[in-house]
C-alpha positions as CSV (number, residue, x, y, z in Angstrom):
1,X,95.2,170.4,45.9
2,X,92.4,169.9,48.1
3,X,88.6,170.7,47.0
4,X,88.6,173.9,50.0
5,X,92.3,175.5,49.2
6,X,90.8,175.4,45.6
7,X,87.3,177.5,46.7
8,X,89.3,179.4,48.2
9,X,91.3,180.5,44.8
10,X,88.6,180.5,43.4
11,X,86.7,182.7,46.0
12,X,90.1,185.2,45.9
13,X,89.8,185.1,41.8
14,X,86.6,186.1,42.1
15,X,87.2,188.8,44.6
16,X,90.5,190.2,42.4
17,X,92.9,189.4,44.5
18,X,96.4,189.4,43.5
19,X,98.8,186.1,42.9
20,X,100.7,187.2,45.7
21,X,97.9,188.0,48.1
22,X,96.4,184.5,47.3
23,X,99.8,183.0,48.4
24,X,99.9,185.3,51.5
25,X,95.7,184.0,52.5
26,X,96.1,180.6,51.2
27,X,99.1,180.6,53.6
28,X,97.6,181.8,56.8
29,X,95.3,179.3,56.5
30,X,97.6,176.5,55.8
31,X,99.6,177.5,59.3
32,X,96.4,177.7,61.2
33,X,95.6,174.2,60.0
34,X,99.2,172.9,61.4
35,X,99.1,174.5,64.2
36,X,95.5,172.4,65.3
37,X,96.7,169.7,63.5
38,X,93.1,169.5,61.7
39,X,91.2,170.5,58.5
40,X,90.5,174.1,58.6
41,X,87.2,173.2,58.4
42,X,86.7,171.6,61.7
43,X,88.3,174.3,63.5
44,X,85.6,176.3,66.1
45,X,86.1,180.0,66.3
46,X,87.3,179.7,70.1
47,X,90.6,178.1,68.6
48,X,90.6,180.8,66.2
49,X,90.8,183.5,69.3
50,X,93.5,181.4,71.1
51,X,95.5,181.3,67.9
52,X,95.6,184.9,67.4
53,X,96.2,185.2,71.0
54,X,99.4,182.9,70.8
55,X,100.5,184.9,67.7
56,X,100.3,188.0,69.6
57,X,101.6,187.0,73.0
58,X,103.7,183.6,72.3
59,X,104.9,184.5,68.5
60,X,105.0,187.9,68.8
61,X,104.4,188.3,65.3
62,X,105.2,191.8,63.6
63,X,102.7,193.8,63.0
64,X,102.6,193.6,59.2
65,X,102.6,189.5,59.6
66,X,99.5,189.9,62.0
67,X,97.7,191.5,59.5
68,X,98.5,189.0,56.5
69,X,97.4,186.6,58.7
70,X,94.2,188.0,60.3
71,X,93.3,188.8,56.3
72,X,93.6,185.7,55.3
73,X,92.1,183.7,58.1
74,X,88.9,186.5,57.4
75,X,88.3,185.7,53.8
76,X,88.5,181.7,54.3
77,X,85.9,182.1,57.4
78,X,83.8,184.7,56.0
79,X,83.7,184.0,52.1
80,X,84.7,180.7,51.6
81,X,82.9,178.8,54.6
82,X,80.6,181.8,55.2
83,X,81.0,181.7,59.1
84,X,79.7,185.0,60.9
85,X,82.1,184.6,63.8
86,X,82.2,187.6,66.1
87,X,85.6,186.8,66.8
88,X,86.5,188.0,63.2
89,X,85.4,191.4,63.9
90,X,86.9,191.5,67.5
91,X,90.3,191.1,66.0
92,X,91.9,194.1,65.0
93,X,95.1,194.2,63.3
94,X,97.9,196.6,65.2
95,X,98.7,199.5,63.7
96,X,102.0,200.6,62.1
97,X,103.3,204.1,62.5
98,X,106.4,204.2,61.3
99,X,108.3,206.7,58.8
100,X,109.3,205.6,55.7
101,X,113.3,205.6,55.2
102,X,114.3,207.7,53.1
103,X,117.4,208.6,51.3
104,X,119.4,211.6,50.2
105,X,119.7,213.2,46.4
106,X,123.4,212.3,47.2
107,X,122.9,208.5,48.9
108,X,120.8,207.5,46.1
109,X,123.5,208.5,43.3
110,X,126.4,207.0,45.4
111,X,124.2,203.7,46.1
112,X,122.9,203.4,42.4
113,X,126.7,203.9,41.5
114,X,127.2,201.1,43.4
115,X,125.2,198.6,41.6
116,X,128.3,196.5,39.2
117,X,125.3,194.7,36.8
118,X,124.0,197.2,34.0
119,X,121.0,194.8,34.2
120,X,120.0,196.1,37.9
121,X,121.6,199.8,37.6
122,X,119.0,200.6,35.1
123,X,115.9,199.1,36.7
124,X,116.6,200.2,40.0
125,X,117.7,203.7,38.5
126,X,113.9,203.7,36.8
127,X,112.3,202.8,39.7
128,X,113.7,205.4,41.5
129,X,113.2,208.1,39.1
130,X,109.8,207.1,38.1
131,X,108.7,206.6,41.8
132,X,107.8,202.7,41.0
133,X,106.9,199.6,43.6
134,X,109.7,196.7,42.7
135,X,106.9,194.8,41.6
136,X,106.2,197.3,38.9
137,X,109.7,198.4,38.0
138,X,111.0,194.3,37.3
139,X,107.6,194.3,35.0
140,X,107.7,196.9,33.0
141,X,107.3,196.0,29.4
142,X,109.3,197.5,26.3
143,X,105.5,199.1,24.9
144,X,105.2,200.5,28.5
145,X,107.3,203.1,27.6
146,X,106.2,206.2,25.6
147,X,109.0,208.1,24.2
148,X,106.7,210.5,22.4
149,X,105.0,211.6,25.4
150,X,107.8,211.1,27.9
151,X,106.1,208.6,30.5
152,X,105.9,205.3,31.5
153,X,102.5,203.0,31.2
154,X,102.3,201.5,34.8
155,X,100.4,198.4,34.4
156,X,98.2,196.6,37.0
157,X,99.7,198.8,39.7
158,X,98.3,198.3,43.5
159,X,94.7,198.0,43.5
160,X,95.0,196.9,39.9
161,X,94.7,200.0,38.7
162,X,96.9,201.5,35.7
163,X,98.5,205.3,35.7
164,X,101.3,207.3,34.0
165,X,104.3,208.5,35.5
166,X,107.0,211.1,34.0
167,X,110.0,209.7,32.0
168,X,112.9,211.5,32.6
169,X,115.1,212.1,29.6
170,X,118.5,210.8,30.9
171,X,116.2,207.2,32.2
172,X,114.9,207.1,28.6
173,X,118.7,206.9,27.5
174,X,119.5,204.7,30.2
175,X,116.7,202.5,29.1
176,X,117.4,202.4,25.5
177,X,121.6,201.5,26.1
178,X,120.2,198.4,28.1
179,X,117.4,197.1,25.7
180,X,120.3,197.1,22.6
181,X,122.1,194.6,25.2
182,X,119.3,192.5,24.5
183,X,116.3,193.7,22.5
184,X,113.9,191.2,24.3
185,X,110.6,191.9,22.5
186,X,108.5,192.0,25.4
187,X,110.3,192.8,28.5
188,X,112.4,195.3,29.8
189,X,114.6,193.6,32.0
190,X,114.1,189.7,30.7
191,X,115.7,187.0,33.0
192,X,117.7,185.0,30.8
193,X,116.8,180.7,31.1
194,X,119.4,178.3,32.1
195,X,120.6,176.0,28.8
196,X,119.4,178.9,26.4
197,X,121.7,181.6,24.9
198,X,121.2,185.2,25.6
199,X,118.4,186.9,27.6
200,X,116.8,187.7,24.2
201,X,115.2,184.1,24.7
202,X,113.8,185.2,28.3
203,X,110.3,183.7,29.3
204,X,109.8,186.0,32.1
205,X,110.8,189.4,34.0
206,X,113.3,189.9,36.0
207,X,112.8,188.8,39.5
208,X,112.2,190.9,42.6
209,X,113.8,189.3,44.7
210,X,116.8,189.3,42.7
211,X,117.2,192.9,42.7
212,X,116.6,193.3,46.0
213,X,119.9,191.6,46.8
214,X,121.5,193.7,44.6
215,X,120.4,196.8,46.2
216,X,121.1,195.6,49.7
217,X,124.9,194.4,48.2
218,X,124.8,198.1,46.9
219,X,124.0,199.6,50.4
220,X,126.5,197.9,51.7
221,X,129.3,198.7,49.8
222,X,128.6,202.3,49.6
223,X,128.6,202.6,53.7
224,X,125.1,203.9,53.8
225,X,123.8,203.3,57.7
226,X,120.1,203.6,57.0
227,X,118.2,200.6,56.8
228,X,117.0,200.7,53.0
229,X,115.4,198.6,51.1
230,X,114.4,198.6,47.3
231,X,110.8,200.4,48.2
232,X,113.0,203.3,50.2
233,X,114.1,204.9,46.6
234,X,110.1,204.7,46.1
235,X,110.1,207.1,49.3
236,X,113.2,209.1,48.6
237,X,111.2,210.1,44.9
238,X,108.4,211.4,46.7
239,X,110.2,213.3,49.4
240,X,112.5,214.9,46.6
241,X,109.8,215.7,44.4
242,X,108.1,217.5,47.5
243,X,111.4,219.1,48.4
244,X,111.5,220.5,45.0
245,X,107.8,222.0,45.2
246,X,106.0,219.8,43.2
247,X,102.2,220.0,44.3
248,X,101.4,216.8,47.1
249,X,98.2,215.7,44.7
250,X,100.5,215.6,41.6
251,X,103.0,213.1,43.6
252,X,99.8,211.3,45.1
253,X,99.2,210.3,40.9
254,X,102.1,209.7,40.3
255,X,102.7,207.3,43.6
256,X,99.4,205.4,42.5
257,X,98.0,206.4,46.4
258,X,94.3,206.4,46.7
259,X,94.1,208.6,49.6
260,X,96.1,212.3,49.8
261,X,96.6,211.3,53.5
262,X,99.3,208.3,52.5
263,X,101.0,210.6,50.3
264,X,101.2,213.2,53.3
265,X,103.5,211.1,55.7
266,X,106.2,212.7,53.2
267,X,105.6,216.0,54.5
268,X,106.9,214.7,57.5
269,X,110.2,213.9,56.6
270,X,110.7,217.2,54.3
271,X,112.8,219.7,55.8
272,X,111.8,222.4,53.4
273,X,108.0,222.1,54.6
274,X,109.0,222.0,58.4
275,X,111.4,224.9,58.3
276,X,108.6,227.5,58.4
277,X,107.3,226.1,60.9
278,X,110.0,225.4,62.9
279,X,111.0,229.5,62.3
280,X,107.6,230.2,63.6
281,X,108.1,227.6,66.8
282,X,110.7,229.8,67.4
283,X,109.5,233.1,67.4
284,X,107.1,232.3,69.8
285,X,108.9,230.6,71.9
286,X,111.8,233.3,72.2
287,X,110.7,235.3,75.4
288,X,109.7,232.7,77.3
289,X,112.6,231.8,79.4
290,X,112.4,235.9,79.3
């Protein structure tokens, strides 16, 4: 490891960053590098501008990979070299405004009963019914879960930030049949290590990445045509819970979101919220081919 890619762990450290995020920066700034064939160091900030320009008009880079690269790029530049580049702030990130894919009550039993492994039946089930990112639901830890008090300790969600979310009494079941398949001390769902016996033995929590192919096998075998992923049951939650009445700020804590404003996309894609006004479209509108 070079002395600058480690400042700039450190730098991230410093700042809080997650490992994954650290990955994502120290990334961007490895592909810069290649791309000018130099230390990023010795690159000026008018190769910075035609690099974003060639990921934007040569690349065509997604949106979302713009902006894990323009973030990354940033920090190095601004914290870790402490360049005040203008270019930096000239570069704006595009903006997403897509709806969130969401699925029905009925799509989300048929694809959970989908899911062969009791292993990834009863994490993806919990994320679902407790509303949790992957990242959190593969993580959860046997003393996460308070039977007494019905919720579920969500550790170092986004933002690092903890919060509690309802346990639902059939996921509590589901949780405790799995765990006496294994009774790993520490984790939930434990990935078992090649050459030992049992996932009793596991050194670490099921991976994400893992369950996301089980999902996606899922979707496909139940004939869903939506274009899921794992994070949509996270969506489908919130719209339910809305469809059901439960207050928007209540979901926004129990979703983690900082801002009410993220959780009200899901107002969007509730029917029961639009209906009135949909009636009152109508009602308006009724005399005026008159």
């Amino acid at each position: 490891m070079t002395a600058l890619k480690q400042r700039m762990i450190e730098d991230m450290q410093l700042r809080g960053l997650s490992t994954s995020t650290q990955g994502n920066y120290v990334r961007a700034v490895r592909q810069l590098a290649e791309h000018w064939g130099k230390s990023p160091d010795q690159i000026t900030e008018r190769e910075i501008r035609e690099y974003f320009l060639y990921l934007k008009t040569v690349k065509n880079a997604s949106p979302s990979t713009y902006s894990v690269v323009l973030c990354g790029i940033k920090f190095f530049y601004q914290y870790t070299l402490q360049r005040d580049w203008s270019i930096l702030d000239l570069i704006r990130p595009v903006r997403e405004r897509k709806l969130p894919v969401v699925l029905s009550v009925s799509e989300v039993r048929q694809l959970l009963g989908c899911l062969r492994s009791l292993r990834y039946r009863t994490c993806l089930t919990t994320i679902y019914a407790c509303g949790l990112r992957l990242r959190e639901g593969v993580g959860l830890q046997v003393t996460d879960v308070d039977s007494v008090r019905m919720v579920v300790h969500v550790r170092f969600g986004k933002g690092r930030k903890d919060r509690y979310v309802p346990l639902p009494d059939r996921v509590l079941e589901m949780l405790r049949q799995y765990w006496a398949t294994h009774r790993h001390p520490v984790w939930l769902f434990p990935t078992p290590v090649r050459g030992r016996k049992g996932p009793s033995t596991a050194t670490a929590p099921l991976n994400g990445r893992s369950a996301q192919r089980a999902f996606q096998a899922a979707l496909q075998e139940s004939g869903i045509q939506k274009q899921a992923t794992v994070r949509s049951l996270r969506h489908s939650y919130a719209t339910h819970l809305l469809q059901s009445g439960v207050n928007l700020r209540v979901i926004q804590a129990y979703l983690g979101h900082v801002s009410i404003q993220t959780t009200a996309v899901y107002t969007h894609l509730t029917q029961e919220v639009e209906n009135p006004a949909i009636d009152a479209i109508n009602q308006v509108m009724k005399d005026l081919w008159a």
